[in-house]
Structures are given as C-alpha cells and as structure tokens.
C-alpha positions as CSV (number, residue, x, y, z in Angstrom):
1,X,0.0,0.0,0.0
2,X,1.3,3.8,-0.7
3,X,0.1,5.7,2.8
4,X,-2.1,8.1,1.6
5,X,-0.4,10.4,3.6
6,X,2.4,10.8,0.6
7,X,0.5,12.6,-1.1
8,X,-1.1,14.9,1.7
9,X,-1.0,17.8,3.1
10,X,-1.8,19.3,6.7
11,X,-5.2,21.4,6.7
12,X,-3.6,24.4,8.8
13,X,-2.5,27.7,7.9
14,X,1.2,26.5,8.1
15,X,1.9,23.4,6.6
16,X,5.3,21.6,6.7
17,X,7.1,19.6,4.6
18,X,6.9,16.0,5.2
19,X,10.4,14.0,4.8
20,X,10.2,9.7,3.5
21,X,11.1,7.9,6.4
22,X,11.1,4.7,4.8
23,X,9.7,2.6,2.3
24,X,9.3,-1.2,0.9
25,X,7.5,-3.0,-1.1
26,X,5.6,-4.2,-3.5
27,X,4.3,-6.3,-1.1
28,X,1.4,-8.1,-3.3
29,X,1.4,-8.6,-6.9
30,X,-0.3,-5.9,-9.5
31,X,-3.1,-6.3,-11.5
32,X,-4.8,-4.6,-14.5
33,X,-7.1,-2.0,-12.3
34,X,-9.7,1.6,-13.3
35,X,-9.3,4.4,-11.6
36,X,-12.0,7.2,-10.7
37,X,-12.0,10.3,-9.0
38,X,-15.3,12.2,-7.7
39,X,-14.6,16.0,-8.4
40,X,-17.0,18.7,-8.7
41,X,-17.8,17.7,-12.4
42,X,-18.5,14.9,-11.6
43,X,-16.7,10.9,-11.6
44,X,-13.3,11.4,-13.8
45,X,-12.4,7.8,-15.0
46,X,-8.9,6.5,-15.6
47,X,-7.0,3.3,-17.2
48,X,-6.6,0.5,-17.2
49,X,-2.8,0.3,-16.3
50,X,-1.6,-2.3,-13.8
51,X,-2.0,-1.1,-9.9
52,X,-2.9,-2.7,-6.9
53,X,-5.1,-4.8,-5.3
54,X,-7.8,-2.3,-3.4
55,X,-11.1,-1.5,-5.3
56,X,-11.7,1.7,-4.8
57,X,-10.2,5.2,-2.9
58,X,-13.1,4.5,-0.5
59,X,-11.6,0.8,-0.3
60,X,-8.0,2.3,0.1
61,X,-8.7,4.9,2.9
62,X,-9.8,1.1,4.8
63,X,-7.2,-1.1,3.8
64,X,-3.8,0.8,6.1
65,X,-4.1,2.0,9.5
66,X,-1.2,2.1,12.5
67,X,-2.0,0.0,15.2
68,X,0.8,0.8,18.4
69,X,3.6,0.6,17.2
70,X,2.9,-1.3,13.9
71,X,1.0,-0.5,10.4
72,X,-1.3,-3.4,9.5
73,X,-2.8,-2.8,5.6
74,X,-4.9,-5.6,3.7
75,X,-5.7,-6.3,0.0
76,X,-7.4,-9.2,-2.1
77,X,-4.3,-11.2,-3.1
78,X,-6.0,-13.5,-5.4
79,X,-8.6,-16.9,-5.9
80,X,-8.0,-20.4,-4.4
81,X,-9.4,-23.9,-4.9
82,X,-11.2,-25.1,-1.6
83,X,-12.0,-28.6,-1.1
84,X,-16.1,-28.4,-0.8
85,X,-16.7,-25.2,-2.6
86,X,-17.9,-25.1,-5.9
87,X,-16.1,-21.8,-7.2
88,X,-12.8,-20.9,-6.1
89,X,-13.2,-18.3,-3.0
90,X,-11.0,-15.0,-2.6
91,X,-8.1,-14.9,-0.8
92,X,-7.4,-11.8,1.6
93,X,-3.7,-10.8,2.8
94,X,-3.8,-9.2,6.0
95,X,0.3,-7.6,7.0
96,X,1.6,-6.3,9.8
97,X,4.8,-4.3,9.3
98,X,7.1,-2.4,12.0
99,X,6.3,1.4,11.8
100,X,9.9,2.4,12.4
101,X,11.7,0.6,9.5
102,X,8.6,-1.2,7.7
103,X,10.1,-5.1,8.2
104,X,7.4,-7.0,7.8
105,X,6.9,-9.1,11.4
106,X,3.4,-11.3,11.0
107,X,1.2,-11.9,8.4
108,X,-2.2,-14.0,8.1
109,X,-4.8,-14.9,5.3
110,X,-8.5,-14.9,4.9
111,X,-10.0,-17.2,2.3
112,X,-14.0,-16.8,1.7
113,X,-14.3,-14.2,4.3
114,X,-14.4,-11.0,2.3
115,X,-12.5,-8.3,4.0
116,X,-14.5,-5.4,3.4
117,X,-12.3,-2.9,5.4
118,X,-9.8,-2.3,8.2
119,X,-9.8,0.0,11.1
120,X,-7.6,1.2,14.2
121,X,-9.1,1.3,17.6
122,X,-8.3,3.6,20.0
123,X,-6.4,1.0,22.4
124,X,-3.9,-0.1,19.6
125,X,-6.2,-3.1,18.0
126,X,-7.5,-3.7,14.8
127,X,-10.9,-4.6,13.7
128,X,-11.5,-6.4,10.3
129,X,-14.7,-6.1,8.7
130,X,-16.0,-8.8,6.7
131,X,-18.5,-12.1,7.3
132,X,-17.9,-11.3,10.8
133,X,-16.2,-8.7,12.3
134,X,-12.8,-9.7,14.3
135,X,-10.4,-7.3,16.7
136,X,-7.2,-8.3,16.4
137,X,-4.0,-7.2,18.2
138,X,-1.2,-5.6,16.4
139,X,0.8,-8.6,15.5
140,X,-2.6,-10.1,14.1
141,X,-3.9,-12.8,16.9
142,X,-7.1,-13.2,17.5
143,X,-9.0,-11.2,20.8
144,X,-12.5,-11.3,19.6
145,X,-15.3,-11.9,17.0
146,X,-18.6,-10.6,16.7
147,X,-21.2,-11.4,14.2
148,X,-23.1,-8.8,12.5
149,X,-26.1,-10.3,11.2
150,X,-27.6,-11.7,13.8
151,X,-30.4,-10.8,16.6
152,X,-32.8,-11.3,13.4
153,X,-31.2,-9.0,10.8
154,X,-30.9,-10.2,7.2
155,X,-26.7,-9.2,7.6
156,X,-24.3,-6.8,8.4
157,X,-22.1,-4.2,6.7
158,X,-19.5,-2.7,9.1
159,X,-18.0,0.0,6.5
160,X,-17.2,2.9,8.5
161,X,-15.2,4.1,12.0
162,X,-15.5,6.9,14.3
163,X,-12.4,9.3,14.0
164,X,-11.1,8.3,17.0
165,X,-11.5,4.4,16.5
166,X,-14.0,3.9,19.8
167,X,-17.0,3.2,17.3
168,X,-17.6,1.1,14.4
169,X,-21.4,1.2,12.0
170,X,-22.7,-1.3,11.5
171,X,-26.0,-1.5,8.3
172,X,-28.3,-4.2,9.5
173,X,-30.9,-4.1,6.8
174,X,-33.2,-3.0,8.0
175,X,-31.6,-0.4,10.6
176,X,-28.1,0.8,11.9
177,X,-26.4,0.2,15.2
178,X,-22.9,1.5,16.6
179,X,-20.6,-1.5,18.1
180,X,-18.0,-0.7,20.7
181,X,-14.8,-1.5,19.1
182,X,-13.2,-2.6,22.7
183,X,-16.3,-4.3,24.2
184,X,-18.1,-5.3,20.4
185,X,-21.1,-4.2,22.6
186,X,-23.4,-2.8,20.3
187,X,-26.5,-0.6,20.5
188,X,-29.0,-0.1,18.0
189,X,-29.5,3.9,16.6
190,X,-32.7,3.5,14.3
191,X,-34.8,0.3,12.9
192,X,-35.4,2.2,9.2
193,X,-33.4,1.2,6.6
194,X,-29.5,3.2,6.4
195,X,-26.9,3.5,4.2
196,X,-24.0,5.4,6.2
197,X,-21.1,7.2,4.6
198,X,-19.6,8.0,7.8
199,X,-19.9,7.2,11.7
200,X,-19.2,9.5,14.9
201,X,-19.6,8.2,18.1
202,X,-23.1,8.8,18.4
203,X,-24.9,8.8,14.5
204,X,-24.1,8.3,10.9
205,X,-24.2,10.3,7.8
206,X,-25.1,9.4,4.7
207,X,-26.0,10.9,0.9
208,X,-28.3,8.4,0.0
209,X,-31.5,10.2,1.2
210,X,-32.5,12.8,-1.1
211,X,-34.8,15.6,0.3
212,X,-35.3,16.2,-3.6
213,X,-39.6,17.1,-2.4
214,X,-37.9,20.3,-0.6
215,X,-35.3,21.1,-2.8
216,X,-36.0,19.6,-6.5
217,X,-32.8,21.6,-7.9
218,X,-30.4,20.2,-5.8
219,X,-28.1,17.1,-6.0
220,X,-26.3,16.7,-2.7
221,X,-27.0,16.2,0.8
222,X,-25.8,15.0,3.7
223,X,-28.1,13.7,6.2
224,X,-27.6,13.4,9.9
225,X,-28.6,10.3,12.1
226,X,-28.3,10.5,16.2
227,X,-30.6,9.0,18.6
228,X,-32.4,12.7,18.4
229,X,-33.6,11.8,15.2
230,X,-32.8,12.3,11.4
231,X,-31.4,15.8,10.3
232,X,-30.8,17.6,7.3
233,X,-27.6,19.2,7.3
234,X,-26.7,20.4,4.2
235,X,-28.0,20.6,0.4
236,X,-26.5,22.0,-2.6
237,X,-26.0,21.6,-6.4
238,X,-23.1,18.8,-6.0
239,X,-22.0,17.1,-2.5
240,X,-20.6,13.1,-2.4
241,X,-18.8,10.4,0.0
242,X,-18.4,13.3,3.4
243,X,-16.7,11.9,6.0
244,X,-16.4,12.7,9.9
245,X,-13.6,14.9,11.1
246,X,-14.1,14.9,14.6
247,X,-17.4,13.8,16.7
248,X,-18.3,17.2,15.4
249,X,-16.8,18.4,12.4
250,X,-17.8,16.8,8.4
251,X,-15.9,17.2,5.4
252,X,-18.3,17.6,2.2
253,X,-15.2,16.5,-0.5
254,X,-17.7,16.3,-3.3
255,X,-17.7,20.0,-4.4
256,X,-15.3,22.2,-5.9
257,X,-14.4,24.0,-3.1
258,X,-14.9,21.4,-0.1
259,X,-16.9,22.6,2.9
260,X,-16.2,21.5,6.6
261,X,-19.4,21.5,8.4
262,X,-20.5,20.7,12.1
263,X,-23.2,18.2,13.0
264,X,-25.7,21.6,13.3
265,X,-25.4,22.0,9.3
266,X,-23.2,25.4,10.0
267,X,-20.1,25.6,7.1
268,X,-16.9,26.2,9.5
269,X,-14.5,26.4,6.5
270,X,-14.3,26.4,3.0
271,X,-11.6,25.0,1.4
272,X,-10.2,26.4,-1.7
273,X,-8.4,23.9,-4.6
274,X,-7.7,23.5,-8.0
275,X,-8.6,20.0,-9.9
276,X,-9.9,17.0,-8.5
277,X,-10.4,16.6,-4.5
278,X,-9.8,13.3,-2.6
279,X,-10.3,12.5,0.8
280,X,-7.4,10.3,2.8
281,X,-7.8,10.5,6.1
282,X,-7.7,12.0,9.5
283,X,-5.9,11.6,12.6
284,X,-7.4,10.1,15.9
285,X,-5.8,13.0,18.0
286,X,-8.4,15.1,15.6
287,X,-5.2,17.5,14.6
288,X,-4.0,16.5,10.8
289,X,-6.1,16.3,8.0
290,X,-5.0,14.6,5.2
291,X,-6.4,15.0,1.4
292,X,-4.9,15.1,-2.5
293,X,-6.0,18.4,-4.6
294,X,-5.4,16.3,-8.1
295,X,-6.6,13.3,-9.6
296,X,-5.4,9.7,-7.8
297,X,-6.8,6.8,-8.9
298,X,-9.2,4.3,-7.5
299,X,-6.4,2.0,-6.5
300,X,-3.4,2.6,-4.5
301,X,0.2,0.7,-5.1
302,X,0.7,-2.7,-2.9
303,X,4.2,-0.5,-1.3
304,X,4.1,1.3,2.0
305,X,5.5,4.9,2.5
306,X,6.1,6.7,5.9
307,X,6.3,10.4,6.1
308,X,7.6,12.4,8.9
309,X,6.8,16.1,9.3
310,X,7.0,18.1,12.5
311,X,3.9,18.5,14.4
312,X,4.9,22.1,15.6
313,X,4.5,23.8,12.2
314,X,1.0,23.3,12.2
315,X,-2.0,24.9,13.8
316,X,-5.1,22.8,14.3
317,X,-8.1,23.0,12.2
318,X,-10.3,22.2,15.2
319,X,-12.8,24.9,16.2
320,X,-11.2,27.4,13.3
321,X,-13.5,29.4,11.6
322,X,-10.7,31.3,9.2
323,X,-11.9,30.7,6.1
C-alpha cells in the first residue's frame, strides 16, 4: 500500500514539509485495475494500467491504519481452490509491518471471508470487517469476533469508523447500530433502513437520502442520524462520499471547493483547490487532515511509504473558523 499520507497535506495555515522515512514494497502482486475520482464535475475515469489490489479510494482509505507501534494494511491477493466449494473463494492478505523501518513481522490470510475494510481502535487493535467482524492485536492474533447479522437481521455491513477508532457502523438491513470497538457491545440507533457514509460516536451520515420534495434543484445532501432523530444538514448543487472529522466536524469533498461542516449543518470552513479533491484521512488525535488536490486513482500501489513532518508547524483545524 502507498500511505495516503504521501500525497497529503496538513489542513492548517502553516503546513510543513513532510520528509520519506522509509519505504518497501511491493508487497502483493499488481493487476490490471480503473481508476475514478469524484470532483465537482462529476466521476473522472482512468486506465486500465496495472495497480494494486484495493477496489476503490473508498476501499483504500480502509485497507492501512497504524495500530501501536505497527502499520497493519490488507488487500485481495487472489482466488484459491477449496475442497467443498464449488467456485474458487478470494483470498485476503492481512500484514503487519514495523512502523519504524517497515520489516514485515506477521502476516495471516483470509480465504472466503471477504474483508470489506480495516480500522484502528483507539487501544492499539485492529478490527476487520468482513462475514464477521474480528479485533485483532497488532501482530494479528485473534481477541474477539462478533457477528453482524444476527439478533434477526438479514446481515451486516461494518463500513465505517468513528475518528477516534472507539465506534464502528454497522448497516443491519433494515436499521443501523454502533458497536463498541473494545467491548463489540453494540447498540442499535434506528430500525429504518440506512446506508451510512460515515460514523461518529453517536450517529451516521449518509448521501443516500434525497430531500429532492424540498429542494428539486439540488443534487447533494448530507443527512444526519443521532438518537435525536434524522437531520438535514446540508443541500447543494453537487455534494458526495463526506466523512467525519471529529465527533463534530464533516468534510463535504464532493464540491469544488470542499466545505467543513459541524453536526448543526453550520459551514466552518471552505476550502479552496484547483482539480480533483480526494479525501485520505484523518488523525485520531483530531489534529491533521489529510487530502490530495489532483486526480489519484481508484487504486493505490501494494508499497508502503512513511512520512515524517513536525507537528509544531502546524496549527489545528479544530474549532477554526478562518476561512
């Protein structure tokens, strides 16, 4: 995998210059792969050319995350003949390298399993979504399972993590709880059908429900879910894929100039950018914001790249209203 982070850049008024600590790889093999980007014109389509082994920059932003002191990533590594089965089932690489130099130190596969995505808690573990969902410790043992489609729901989709890794969403069809990610307790936040495109701690957004009765012109919205109800938060002409900052704070990439919001529907900051926008990721001490102003394409390289920059050069987007 190619850390997002490469090609990022702090959200502050000062940004530093991040220096390559290390890198390695390829550490899976490449395969013929489309790209997309979602800009304010619209979807921007690339390839083929041979990449990597993620789907999608919404699969990529879930397949690396640091866990203590290691960075675990994932990918689909291929298809394997299983006694029993009567097509071959996809196998699932799961690594877990050393942060400081990036040796590779354990590594386990999934067959038939599907690893949807990957996520860091916020006690150094990592949770694997897929047929079940499984926290595992850095080097990659087993602590403990959870299944997501039971208690009489059709199944699960775990897809998306709070910014601070406490909280994972889980899709029940019908309805949408939040699970714990160091107890797997879970607690159900609505019985209606829910598509999320991002958890906080206490709801879900998505931009699947279109208030298109109330505003007929418009083709974007992000709509809030807490356990106060179900809130409109924003609406505009374009508006795709937002994602939780903070417990507080949403980025709306999906415009030309991407909007910060809070969970009241009032724009904090605007941010201004030439070309395509895409969204990597942001830290769980709610600090750095990480994003690429150009195109990137739907896959990401099966390398790993660490980037150092120094923390004091930067000022916190957090409560910031400068536009």
């Amino acid at each position: 995998m190619l850390l997002l982070a490469l090609a990022g850049v702090a959200f502050a008024q000062k940004v530093s210059t991040p220096a390559r600590v290390w890198s390695v790889g390829p550490l899976t093999k490449n395969e013929p792969v489309m790209g997309v980007t979602i800009g304010g014109g619209g979807a921007t389509v690339t390839g083929p050319r041979v990449d990597s082994q993620t789907g999608s920059i919404f699969a990529a932003t879930r397949s690396v995350v640091f866990a203590g002191d290691r960075i675990v990533l994932a990918s689909m590594v291929g298809m394997r003949n299983v006694d029993g089965a009567q097509r071959p089932e996809q196998v699932y690489q799961l690594l877990s390298l050393d942060a400081r130099t990036g040796e590779v130190k354990d590594s386990r596969e999934f067959v038939d399993f599907g690893v949807r995505a990957i996520f860091a808690t916020n006690d150094a573990h990592v949770m694997v979504s897929g047929a079940a969902v499984l926290r595992l410790t850095p080097d990659l043992k087993d602590d403990a399972r959870i299944r997501i489609s039971c208690d009489g729901h059709k199944f699960g989709r775990v897809q998306s993590a709070s910014p601070d890794g406490a909280t994972l969403g889980n899709a029940t069809s019908p309805g949408f709880e939040l699970i714990e990610t160091r107890t797997l307790k879970a607690r159900e936040l609505t019985a209606d059908p829910a598509v999320d495109t991002s958890v906080n701690n206490v709801g879900f957004v998505t931009d699947n429900v279109h208030w298109t009765r109330d505003y007929p012109k418009d083709r974007g919205f992000i709509t809030y879910t807490d356990t106060s109800g179900t809130h409109l938060l924003y609406h505009g002409k374009c508006g795709v894929g937002h994602s939780f900052l903070t417990d507080d704070l949403i980025l709306e990439p999906g415009c030309k100039s991407p909007l910060i919001l809070d969970t009241r529907g009032n724009v904090v900051r605007t941010i201004s950018l030439e070309g395509a926008f895409s969204y990597a990721g942001v830290s769980q001490t709610e600090s750095d914001l990480r994003y690429k102003s150009q195109a990137f394409p739907g896959r990401i390289r099966s390398s790993v790249s660490v980037l150092a920059s120094t923390p004091s050069t930067r000022e916190s987007y957090r409560g910031s209203n400068a536009g």
